[in-house]
Backbone bond lengths (Angstrom), bond angles and torsions (degrees), N, CA, C in turn:
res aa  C-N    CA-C-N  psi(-1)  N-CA   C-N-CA  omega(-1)  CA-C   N-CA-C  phi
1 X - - - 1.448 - - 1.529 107.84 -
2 X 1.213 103.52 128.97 1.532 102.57 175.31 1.879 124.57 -75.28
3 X 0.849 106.32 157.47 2.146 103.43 -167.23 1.318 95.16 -69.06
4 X 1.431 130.21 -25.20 2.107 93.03 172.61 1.160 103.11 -99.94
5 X 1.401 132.65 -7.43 1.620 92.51 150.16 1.615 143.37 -104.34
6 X 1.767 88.88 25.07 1.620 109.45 174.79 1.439 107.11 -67.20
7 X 1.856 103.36 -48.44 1.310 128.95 -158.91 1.224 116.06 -59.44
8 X 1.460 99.93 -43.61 1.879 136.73 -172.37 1.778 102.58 -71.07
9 X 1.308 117.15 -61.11 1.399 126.53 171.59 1.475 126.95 -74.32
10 X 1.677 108.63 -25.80 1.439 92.85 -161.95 1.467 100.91 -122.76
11 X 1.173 109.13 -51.73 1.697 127.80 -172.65 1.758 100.49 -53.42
12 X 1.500 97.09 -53.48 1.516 96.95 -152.80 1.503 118.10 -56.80
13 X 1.445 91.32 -45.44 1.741 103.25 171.83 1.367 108.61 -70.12
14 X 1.019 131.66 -52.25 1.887 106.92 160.67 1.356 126.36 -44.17
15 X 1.056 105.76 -47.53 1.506 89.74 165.07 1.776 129.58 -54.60
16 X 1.318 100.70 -49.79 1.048 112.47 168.99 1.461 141.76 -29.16
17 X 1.770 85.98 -57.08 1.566 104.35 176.81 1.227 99.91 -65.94
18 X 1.360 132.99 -54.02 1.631 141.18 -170.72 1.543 125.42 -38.81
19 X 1.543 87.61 -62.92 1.607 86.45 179.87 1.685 104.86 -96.40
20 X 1.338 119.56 -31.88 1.756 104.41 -179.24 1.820 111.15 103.97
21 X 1.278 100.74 -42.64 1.569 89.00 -176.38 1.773 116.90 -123.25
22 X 1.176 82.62 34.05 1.467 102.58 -175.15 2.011 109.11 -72.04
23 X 0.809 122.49 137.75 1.514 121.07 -150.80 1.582 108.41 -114.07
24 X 1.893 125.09 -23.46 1.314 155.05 -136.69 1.066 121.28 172.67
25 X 1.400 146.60 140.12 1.116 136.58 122.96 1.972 106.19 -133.57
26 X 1.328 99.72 127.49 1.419 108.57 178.52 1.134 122.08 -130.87
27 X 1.463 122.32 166.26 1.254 132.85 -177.69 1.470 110.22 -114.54
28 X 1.929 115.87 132.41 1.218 109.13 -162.17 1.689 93.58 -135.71
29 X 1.417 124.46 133.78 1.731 117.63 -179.50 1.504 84.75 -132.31
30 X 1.739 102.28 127.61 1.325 115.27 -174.06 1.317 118.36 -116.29
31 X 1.820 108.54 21.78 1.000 115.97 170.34 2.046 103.80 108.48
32 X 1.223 88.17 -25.87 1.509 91.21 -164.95 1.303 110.31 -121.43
33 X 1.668 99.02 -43.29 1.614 109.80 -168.00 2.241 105.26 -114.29
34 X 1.146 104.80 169.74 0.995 91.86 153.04 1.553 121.98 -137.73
35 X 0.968 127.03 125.74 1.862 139.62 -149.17 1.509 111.56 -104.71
36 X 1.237 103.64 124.87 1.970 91.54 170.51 1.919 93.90 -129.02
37 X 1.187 102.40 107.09 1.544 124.77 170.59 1.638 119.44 -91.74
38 X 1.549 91.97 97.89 1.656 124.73 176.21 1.970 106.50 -71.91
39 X 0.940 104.66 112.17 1.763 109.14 -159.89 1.842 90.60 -114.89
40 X 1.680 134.19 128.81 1.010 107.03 -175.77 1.548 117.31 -166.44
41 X 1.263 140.09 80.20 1.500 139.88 -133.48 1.727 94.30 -80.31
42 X 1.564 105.26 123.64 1.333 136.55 165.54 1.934 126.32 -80.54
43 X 1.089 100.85 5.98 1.696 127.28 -177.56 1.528 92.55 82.89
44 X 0.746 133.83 -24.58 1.717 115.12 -174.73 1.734 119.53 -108.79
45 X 1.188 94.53 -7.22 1.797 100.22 -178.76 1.551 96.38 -173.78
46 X 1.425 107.50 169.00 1.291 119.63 -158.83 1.633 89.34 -130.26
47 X 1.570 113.48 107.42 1.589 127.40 -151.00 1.479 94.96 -108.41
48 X 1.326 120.65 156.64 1.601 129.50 156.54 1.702 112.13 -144.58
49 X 1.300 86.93 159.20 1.958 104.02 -166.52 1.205 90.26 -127.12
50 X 1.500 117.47 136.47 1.208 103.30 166.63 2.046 94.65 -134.16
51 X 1.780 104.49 146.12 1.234 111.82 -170.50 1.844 102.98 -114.68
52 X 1.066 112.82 149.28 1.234 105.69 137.66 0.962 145.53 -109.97
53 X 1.536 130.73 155.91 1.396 135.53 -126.34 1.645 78.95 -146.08
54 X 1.173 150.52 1.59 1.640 140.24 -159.45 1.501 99.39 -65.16
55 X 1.532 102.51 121.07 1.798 89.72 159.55 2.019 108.06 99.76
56 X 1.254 108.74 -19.37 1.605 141.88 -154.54 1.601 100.63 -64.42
57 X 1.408 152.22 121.82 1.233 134.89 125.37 1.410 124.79 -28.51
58 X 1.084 125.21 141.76 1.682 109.90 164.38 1.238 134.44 -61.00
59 X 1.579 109.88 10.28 1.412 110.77 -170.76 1.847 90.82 -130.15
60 X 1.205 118.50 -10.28 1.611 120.77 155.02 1.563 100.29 -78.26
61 X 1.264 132.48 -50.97 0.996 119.36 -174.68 1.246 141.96 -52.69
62 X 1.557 97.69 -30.71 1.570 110.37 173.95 1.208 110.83 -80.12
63 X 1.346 113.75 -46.32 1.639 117.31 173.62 1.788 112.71 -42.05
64 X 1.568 112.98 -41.54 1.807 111.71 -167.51 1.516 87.04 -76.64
65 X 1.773 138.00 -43.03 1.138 121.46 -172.51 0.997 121.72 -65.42
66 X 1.445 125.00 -43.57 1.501 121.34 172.59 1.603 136.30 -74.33
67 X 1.496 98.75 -25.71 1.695 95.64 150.96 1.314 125.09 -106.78
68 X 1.498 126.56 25.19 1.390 127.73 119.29 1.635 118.08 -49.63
69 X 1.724 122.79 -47.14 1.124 125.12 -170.48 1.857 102.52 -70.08
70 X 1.104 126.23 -42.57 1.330 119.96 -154.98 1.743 89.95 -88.58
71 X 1.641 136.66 -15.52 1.537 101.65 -177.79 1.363 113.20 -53.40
């Protein structure tokens, strides 16, 4: 499976379910890098994280996104 449609199918809805007010999560390759942008309203502003994933297994990948999410 390729990482945007890991991100799209698998990641996102975990994330989703997890935290609840999660708004996005996508996968972005800009030629150089490859990006998974966690988008996610906190009641006072509507925040984004963005990780990189360049180079990533899908099972490194989830790991850098989700403990990006929990620092």
């Amino acid at each position: 499976m390729d990482k945007e449609k890991f991100v799209k199918e698998c990641l996102k809805p975990l994330i989703v379910a997890a935290l609840g007010n999660v708004i996005d999560v996508r996968y972005t390759f800009t030629g150089s890098f490859e990006i998974v942008t966690v988008i996610w309203d906190d009641g006072k502003a509507v925040r984004e994280v963005n990780v990189n994933v360049t180079g990533d297994s899908l099972l490194a990948l989830t790991k850098d996104v989700v403990g990006r999410l929990l620092k």
